[in-house]
N, C-alpha and C positions, 0 to 999 in steps of 0.2 A: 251354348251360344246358338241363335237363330240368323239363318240368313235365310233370304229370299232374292229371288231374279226380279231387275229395276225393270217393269214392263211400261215404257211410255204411250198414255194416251191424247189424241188431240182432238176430242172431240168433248169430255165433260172435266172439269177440275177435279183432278181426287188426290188423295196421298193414301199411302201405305209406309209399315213399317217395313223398313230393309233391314237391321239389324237390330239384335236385342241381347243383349249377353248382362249377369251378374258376378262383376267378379270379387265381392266378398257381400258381407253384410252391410257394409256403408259403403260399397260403390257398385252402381249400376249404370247401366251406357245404352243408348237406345239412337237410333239412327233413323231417321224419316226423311219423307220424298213427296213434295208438293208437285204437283204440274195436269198440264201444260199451263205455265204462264208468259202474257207478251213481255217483252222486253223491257227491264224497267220493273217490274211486277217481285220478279226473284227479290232484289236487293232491297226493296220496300218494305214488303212482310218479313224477311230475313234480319234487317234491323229491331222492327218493334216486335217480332217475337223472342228476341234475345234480352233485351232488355225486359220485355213481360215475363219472362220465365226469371231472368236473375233479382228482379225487384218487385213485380207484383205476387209472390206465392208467399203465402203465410207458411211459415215452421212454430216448433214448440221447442225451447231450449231452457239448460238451469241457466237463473240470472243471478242470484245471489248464494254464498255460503256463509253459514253460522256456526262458531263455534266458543264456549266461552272461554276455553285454554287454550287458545291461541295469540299472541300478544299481538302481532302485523305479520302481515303479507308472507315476509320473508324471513322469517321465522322457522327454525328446526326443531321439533320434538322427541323426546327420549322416546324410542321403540318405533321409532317410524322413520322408514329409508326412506322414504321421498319429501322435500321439504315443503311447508305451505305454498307457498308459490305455482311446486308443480302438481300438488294436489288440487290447486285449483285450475292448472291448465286441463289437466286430465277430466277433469270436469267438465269444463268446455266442450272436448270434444264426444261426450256422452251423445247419442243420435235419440229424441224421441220420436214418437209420433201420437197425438191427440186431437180429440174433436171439443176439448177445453180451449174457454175465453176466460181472459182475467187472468189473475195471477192466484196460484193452488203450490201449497205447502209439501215439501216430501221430507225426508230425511235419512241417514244411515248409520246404522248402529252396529256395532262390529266388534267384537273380542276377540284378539288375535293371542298368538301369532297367527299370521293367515297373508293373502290377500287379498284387495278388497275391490270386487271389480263391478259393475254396475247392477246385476241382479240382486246386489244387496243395498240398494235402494228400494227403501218404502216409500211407492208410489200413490195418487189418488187410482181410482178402477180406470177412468176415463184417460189414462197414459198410458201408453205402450214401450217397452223399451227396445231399439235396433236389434244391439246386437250385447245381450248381458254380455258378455266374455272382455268388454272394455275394461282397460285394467285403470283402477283408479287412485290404491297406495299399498302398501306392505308392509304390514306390522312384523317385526324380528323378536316383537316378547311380549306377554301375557297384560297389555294394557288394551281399557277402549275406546273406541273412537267413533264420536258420536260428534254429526254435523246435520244440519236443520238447513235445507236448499227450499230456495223459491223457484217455482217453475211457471214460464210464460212462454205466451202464443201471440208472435209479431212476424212482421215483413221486414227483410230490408236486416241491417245491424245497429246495435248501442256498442260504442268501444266506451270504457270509464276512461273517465278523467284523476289526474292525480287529486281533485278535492273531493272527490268521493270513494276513492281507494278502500275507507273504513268507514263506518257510522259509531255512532256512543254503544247499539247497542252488540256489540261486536262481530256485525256480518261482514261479510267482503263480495262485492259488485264483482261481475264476472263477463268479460266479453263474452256477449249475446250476437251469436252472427245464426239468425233465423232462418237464413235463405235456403232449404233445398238442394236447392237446384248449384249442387260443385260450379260446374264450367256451363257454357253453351255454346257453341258456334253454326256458324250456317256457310254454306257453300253453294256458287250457282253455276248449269252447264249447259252451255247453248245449242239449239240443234237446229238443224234448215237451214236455208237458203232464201234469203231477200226478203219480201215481204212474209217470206210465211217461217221467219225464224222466233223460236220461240226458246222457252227457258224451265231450265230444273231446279228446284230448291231444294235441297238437302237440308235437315236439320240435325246436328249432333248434340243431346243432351246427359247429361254425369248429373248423377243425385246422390245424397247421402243416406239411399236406403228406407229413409221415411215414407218414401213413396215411388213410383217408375217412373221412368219418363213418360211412357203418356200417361199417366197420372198427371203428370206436369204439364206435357203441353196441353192436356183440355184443362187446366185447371189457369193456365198462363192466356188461353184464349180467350176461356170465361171473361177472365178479367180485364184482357183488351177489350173485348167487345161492349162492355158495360159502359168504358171509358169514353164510349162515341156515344150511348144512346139518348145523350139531351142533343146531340147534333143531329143525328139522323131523325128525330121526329119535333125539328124546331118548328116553327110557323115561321110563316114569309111577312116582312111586313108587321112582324110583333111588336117593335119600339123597344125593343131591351138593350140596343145600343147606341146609342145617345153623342152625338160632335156637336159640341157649337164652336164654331171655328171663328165665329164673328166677334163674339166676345172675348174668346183667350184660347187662343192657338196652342198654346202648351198643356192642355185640361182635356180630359174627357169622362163621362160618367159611366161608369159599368154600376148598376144595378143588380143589389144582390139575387141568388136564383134562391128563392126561399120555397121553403113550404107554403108558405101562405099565400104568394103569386102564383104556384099549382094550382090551391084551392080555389080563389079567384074565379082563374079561369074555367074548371070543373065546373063552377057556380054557373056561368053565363052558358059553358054546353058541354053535358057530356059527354055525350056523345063524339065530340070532335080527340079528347084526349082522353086515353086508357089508365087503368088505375094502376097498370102494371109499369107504370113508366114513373109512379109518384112514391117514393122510396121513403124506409121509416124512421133513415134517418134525418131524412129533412122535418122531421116533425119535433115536439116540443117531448117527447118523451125523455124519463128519466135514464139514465148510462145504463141502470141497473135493469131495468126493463128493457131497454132495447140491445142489450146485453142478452138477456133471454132468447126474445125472438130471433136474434140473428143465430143463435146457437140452436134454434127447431128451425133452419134453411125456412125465414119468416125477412123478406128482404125489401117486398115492395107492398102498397097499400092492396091491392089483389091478390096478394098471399093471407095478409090478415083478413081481409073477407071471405075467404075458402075457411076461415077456421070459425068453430063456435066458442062460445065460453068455457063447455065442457072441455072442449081441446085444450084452450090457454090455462083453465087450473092443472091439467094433469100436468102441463109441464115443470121441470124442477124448478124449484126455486121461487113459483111463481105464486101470486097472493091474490084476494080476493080483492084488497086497496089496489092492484097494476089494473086489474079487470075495470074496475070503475075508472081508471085514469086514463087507458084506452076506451072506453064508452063512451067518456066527456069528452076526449077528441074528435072522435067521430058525428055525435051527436052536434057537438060547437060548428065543426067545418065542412059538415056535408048533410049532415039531416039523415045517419041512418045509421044503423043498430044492427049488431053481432048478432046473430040466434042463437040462442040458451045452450039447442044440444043437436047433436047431429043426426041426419033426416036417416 
């Protein structure tokens, strides 16, 4: 465990970590100190970072298991003490960690007697496992057991529902809770006198080992901060909200914020709007392609033109037909073209 002395400044905003401790392989605890801020300022940022850290952080967890001798759920098999049910809670609480998008295949294969605990999951290379020692069932005599898991990388949780319990082809859906980030809380402490009293922010963050907390909270800022940047660089005076109050008082038109109202605008100057503000997923691009780029940290139209052609084939997975489909975008809505190879 780390601590450190809370040393209060009043003259520039900073934060430090005050404590840091791990107390196993799925729980870590990290304690941070925001200030000097005015009054009012603590409990603002101490809301939306609680909330960014427990629902904006992507994790990697199993969503489905497969097995073809298993009849349901709830179900108990010869030579195995724990029943399907808690074979698949145990599952659940397996911790990964991955820089995989989509959904990628693992599975575990096991001839006991034994037991059977997460490092005897066959993973893809691009998974890591917490903490192998997770125990996951215990075979009492010489059968195998062999189960086919799907693994995904989401925000937020899927709990199943009872009409998807089972599919035809015999896997079983598995609460998917993605979030990282255990707990979060914030706390605030005031200091001064009268006009010149000001406030401390404390953060306390718990994760499941996948990552630290500040791992988490620059990764929980990142993400608030993106969440303003069509607001922080709107125009004044742009028309993209629209009352007509004269006609029908109950109506108003919101106009979608598309890719192509970007481009528009880009068209007429661009000088006035950055390319770093026009993101790839507002474009027409395929899941599968844009799947790629987001997985080489490729997030905004000024990240694709840092890169050349040579860059986008080495990437996995990526084809000479994505290449020409990003070319014709480019080419269609701005008039300019990737270079071949890198200077």
């Amino acid at each position: 465990m780390v601590r450190e002395k809370v040393r209060v400044s009043t003259r520039t905003l900073q934060w430090k970590c005050v404590e840091s401790r791990a107390d196993n392989k799925r729980l870590y605890y990290g304690r941070f100190l925001l200030s000097p801020l005015r009054k009012g300022q603590a409990d603002t940022i101490g809301i939306a970072m609680r909330r960014a850290l427990l629902g904006e952080i992507e994790g990697t967890c199993i969503t489905r298991a497969k097995s073809e001798k298993i009849p349901h759920e709830y179900s108990t098999l010869v030579g195995i003490q724990e029943s399907v049910h808690e074979i698949l809670m145990n599952l659940k609480e397996v911790v990964l960690r991955s820089n995989l998008y989509g959904t990628h295949n693992a599975s575990i294969c096991f001839r006991g007697p034994g037991s059977v605990t997460a490092q005897d999951i066959i993973i893809p290379p691009s998974v890591e496992i917490v903490d192998n020692t997770q125990h996951i069932a215990s075979l009492t005599e010489p059968i195998d057991l062999c189960i086919g898991l799907q693994i995904e990388k989401n925000r937020g949780y899927c709990i199943k529902t009872p009409n998807n319990c089972q599919c035809q082809d015999g896997s079983y859906p598995i609460d998917a809770v993605f979030m990282p980030v255990r707990n979060a809380n914030h706390s605030i402490h005031s200091y001064g006198n009268g006009n010149e009293k000001h406030e401390l922010l404390f953060l306390e963050i718990w994760t499941n080992g996948s990552l630290t907390p500040k791992e988490a909270l620059h990764e929980a800022s990142r993400n608030l901060i993106d969440l303003f940047i069509p607001f922080l660089h709107a125009e004044e005076g742009n028309g993209n909200l629209f009352f007509d109050l004269e006609d029908n008082q109950d109506k108003f038109t919101l106009p979608l914020f598309t890719f192509h109202n970007r481009v528009a605008k880009l068209r007429k100057n661009k000088k006035e709007i950055a390319f770093k503000y026009i993101f790839i997923d507002q474009s027409e691009l395929s899941p599968r392609i844009y799947t790629c780029l987001k997985r080489s940290n490729i997030h905004t139209l000024l990240d694709l033109l840092n890169k050349s052609q040579e860059d986008l084939m080495k990437m996995e997975h990526f084809r000479i037909e994505d290449v020409k489909q990003i070319l014709g975008i480019l080419e269609k809505h701005f008039s300019i073209d990737l270079r071949k190879k890198k200077f």
